[in-house]
C-alpha positions as a Markdown table, in Angstrom:
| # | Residue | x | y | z |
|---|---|---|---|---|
| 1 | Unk | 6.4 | 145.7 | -153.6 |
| 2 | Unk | 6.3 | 142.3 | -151.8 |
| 3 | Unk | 4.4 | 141.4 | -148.9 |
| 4 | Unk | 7.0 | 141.0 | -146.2 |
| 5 | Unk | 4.6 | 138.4 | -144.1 |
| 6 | Unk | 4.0 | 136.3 | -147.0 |
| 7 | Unk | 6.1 | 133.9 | -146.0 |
| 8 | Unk | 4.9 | 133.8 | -142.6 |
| 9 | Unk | 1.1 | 133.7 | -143.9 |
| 10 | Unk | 2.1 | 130.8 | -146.4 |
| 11 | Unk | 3.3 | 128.7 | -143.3 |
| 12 | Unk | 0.7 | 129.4 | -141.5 |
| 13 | Unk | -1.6 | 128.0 | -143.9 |
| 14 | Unk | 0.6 | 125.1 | -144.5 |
| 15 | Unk | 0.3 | 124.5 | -140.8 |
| 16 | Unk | -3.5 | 125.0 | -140.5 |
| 17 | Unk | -3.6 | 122.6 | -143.4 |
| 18 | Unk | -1.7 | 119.7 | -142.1 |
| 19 | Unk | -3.7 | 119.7 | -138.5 |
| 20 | Unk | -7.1 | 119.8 | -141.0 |
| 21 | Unk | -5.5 | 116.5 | -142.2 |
| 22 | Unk | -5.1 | 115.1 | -139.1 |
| 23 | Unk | -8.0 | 116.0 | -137.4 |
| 24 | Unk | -10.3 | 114.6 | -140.6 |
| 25 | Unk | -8.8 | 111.0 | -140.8 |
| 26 | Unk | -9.2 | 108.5 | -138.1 |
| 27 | Unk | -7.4 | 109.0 | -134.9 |
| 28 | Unk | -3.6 | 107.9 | -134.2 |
| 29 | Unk | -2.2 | 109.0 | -130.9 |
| 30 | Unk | 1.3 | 108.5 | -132.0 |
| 31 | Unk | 1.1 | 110.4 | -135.2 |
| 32 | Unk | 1.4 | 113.9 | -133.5 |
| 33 | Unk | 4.3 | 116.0 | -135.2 |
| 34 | Unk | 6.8 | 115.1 | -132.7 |
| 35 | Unk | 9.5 | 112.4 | -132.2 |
| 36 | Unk | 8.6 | 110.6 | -129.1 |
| 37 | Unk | 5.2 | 111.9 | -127.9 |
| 38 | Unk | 4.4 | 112.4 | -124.4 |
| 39 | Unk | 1.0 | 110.8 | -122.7 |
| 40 | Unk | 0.3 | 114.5 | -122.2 |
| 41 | Unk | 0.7 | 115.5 | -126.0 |
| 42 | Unk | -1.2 | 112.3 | -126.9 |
| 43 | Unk | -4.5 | 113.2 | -124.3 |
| 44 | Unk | -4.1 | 116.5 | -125.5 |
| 45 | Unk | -4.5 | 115.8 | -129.5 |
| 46 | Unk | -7.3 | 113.1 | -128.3 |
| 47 | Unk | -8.7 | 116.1 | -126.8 |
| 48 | Unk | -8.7 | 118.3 | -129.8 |
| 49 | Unk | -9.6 | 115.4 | -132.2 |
| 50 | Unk | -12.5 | 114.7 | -130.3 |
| 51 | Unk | -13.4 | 118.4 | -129.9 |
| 52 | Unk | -13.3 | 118.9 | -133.5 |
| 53 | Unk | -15.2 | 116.1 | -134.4 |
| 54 | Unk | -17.8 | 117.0 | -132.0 |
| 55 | Unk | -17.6 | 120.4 | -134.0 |
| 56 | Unk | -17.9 | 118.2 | -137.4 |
| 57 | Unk | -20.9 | 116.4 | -136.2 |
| 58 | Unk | -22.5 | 119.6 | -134.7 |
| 59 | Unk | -22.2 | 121.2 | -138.0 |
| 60 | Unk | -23.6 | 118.2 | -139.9 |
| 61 | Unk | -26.7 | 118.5 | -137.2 |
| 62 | Unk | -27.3 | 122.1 | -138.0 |
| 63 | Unk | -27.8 | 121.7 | -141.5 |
| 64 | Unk | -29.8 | 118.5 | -141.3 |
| 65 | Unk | -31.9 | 120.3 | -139.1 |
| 66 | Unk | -32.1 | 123.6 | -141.0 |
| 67 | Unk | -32.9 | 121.3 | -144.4 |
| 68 | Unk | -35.6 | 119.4 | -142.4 |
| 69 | Unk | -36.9 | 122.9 | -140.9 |
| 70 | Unk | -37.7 | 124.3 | -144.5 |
| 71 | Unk | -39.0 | 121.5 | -145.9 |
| 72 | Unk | -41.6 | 121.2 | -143.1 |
């Protein structure tokens, strides 16, 4: 038998996808998935692209630091 939420599972990871996409190239306020974006949606996704890049470059620390720890 089928799994009734695949469809709902395949969308979401089309979703979580296409914001991965966004959030990894360089930032463009007016490429938010909606027609006319409002200064609030655009200070919001400058928010989460710059919170998720913080996260990025956190991560990148944390290993640099761990590979540095272990060969000390």
């Amino acid at each position: 038998m089928a799994n009734a939420n695949a469809p709902l599972e395949d969308h979401k990871q089309a979703v979580a996808e296409s914001w991965r996409r966004f959030m990894s190239g360089n930032f463009d306020p007016w490429a938010i998935p909606s027609h006319l974006p409002r200064s609030e949606d655009r200070m919001t996704a400058a928010m989460e692209y710059a919170a998720y890049q913080l996260g990025e470059i956190n991560h990148k620390l944390t290993v640099l630091i761990e590979l540095t720890a272990r060969r000390g």
